[in-house]
N, C-alpha and C positions, 0 to 999 in steps of 0.2 A: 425904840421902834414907834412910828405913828401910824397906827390902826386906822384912824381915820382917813389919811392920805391914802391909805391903800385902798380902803373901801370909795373913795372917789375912784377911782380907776377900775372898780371890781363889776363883774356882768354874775348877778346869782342867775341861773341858769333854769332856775326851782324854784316859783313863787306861786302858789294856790290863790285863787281869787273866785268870789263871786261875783252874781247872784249864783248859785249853786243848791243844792239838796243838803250837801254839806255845810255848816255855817262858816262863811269864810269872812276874814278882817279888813280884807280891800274888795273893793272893786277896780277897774284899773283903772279910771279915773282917781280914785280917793288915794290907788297906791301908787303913781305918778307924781300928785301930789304931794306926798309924807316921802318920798325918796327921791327926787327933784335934787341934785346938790350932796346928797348921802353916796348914793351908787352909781355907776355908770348905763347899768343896765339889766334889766331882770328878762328873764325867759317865765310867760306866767300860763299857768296850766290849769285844765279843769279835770273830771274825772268825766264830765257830763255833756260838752258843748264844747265845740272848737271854740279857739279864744282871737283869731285872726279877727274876727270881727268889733270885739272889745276893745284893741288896740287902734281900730281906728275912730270909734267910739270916743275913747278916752280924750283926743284932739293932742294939739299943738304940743309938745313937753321937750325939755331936753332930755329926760331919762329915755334910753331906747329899750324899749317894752318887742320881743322878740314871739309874736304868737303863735299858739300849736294845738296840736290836735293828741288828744288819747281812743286808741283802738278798743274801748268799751263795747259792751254791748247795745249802750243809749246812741254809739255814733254806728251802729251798725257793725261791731267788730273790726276785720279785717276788710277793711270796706280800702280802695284805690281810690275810690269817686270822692271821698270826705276829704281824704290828702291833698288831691287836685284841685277840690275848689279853694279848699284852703290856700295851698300854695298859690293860685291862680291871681287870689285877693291881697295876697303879701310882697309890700315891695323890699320884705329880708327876708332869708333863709328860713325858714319854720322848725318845732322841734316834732316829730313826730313818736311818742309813748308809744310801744306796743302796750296788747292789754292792763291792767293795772287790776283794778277791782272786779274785773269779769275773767281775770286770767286764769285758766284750770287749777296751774297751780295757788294761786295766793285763795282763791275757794276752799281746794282741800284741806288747806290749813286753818283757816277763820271760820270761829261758826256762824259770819255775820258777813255781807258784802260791805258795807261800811262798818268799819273798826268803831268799839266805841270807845275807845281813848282818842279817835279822832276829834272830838265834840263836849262840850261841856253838857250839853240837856241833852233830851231823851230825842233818838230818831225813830222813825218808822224803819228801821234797817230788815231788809230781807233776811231771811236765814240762809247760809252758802248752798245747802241741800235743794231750795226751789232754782240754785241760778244757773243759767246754763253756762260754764267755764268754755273757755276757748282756750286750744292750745295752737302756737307755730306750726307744729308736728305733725304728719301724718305717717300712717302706718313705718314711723322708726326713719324718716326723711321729713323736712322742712316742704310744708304744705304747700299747694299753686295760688291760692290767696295770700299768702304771709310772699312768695316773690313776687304776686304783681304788685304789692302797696310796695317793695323792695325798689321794685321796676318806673315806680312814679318817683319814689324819694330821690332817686339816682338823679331820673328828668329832670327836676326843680331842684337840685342840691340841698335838698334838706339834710337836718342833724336827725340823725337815726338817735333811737334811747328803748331799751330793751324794757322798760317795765317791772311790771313785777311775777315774769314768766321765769322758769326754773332756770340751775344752771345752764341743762342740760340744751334748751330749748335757745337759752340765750349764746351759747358757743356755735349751734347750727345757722342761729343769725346771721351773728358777725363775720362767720364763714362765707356765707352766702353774700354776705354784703361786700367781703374782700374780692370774692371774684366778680361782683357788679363792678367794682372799682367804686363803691363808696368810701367814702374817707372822713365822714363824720358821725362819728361814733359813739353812743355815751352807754357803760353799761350803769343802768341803773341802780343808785344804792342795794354795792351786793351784801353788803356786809347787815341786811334788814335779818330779821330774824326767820319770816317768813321766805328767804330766797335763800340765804345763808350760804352764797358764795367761797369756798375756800381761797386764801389768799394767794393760793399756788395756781389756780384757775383763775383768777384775776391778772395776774402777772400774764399768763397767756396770753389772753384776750386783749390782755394790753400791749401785748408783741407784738399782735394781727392787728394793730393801729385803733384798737376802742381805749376813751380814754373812760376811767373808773370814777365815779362820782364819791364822794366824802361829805354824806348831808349832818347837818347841824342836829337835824330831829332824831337821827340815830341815838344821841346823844341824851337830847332836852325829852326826845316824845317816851324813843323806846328801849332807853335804858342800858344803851351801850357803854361800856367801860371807857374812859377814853384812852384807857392803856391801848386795850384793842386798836382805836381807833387807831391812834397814832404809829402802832407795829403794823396796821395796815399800809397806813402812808408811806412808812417807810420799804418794808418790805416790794410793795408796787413800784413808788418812786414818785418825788411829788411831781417828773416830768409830765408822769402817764395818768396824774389824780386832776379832777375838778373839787372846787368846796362848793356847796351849795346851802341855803338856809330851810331847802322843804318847808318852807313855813308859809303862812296865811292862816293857819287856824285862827278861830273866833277867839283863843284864851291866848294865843302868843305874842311878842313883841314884832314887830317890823323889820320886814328882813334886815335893814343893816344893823340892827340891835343884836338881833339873835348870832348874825355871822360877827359881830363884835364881842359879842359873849364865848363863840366857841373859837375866836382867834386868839383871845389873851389864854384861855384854856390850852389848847394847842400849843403857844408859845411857853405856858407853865411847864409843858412834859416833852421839852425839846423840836421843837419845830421853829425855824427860823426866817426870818424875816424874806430872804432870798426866794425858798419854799413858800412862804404865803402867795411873794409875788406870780408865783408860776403858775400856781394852782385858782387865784382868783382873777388873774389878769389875761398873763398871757396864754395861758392853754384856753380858757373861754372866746378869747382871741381869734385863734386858730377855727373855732370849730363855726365861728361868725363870718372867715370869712370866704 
């Protein structure tokens, strides 16, 4: 099997960049640069600042850098207005994160807005208790802000991505997003510790046409098995899985590193060459185009 040929062909769909709050290891120029010839394309994310701008920043490259917005509280939450310009500025498809680090749930779980395994030194990190958490949800139904950012992404055919909002929150999404007639979907790494997805509720979600992400840092950051992982894969199906590298931290390797490190791993505990193709190629594929 050649790892390398594949990852020419592979879109990581999950690439952290700064300038940021968080210390990150590209910028999108610098990471254009270092994966020019390695990857075919990364999807690169902030917690803090839409990155549609970055990408055109970056200039001329053959890597295709896919830019996106996260529904934090720094972009205004559930804000429609930050999608649209977004989208308005993008001549591809954009990813749009529901909240992440401002999401009710990933607050009630951390006692920190920024994790500090995210960072090698010390941050100014809030405490979860001062931040105000956003949920989808209202009163036990999917809130009229979380449909009209729904209601733009539809407009502009963006890739929908649940974030790091709960099961529960993320099933009323995707629901929501099946009757819009959205069709790209990503539920984001459920298998985090702080979302903690069952693989029976993934398989669902992945029926209603979201396809389940499989990030590297599961692995490398937050200390998943990769037994797990891999009965994830399987159980879901690697038709209805992405792989992603979640990476850009200041202390990690560069995406096609890291997704090279968790591909031979993956191939050590049975996952085959056919499965990589699907999962880094062609379903990323799909949701591009």
């Amino acid at each position: 099997m050649n790892i390398k040929n594949i990852l020419k062909q592979s879109i990581d769909l999950h690439v952290h960049i700064g300038p940021e709050i968080i210390p990150r290891k590209f910028t999108a120029a610098t990471l254009a640069k270092e994966e020019e010839g390695k990857l075919k394309g990364v999807g690169i994310k902030s917690h803090f600042f839409p990155t549609v701008p970055f990408v055109r920043e970056a200039g001329k490259t053959k890597l295709e850098m896919i830019g996106s917005v996260t529904l934090n509280n720094y972009l205004g939450g559930l804000n429609p207005d930050v999608v649209k310009a977004s989208a308005e500025l993008s001549k591809t498809p954009i990813i749009v994160w529901f909240p992440t680090i401002s999401s009710e749930n990933f607050l009630s779980k951390s006692e920190y807005e920024i994790r500090p395994e995210w960072a090698d030194r010390n941050l100014k990190a809030r405490p979860s208790s001062i931040v105000k958490g956003i949920s989808v949800m209202e009163n036990g139904k999917l809130s009229e802000d979380a449909i009209q950012v729904l209601k733009i992404i539809k407009e502009y055919g963006c890739i929908l991505a649940t974030g790091h909002i709960s099961p529960e929150e993320s099933e009323a999404l995707v629901k929501e997003a099946g009757k819009l007639s959205i069709d790209k979907i990503i539920v984001t790494h459920p298998i985090y510790q702080l979302i903690n997805m069952s693989k029976e509720k993934q398989k669902e979600l992945a029926e209603l046409g979201a396809f389940i992400e499989v990030s590297a840092s599961m692995y490398y950051i937050d200390k998943i098995s990769m037994e797990k992982i891999v009965q994830q894969i399987k159980f879901v199906g690697p038709e209805n899985c992405i792989l992603t590298s979640d990476s850009g931290q200041e202390f990690s390797q560069s995406p096609s590193k890291v997704l090279e490190g968790f591909m031979n791993r993956l191939v050590d505990n049975g996952i085959i060459e056919k499965e990589l193709m699907q999962m880094l190629i062609y379903n990323p594929a799909k949701l591009l185009s």
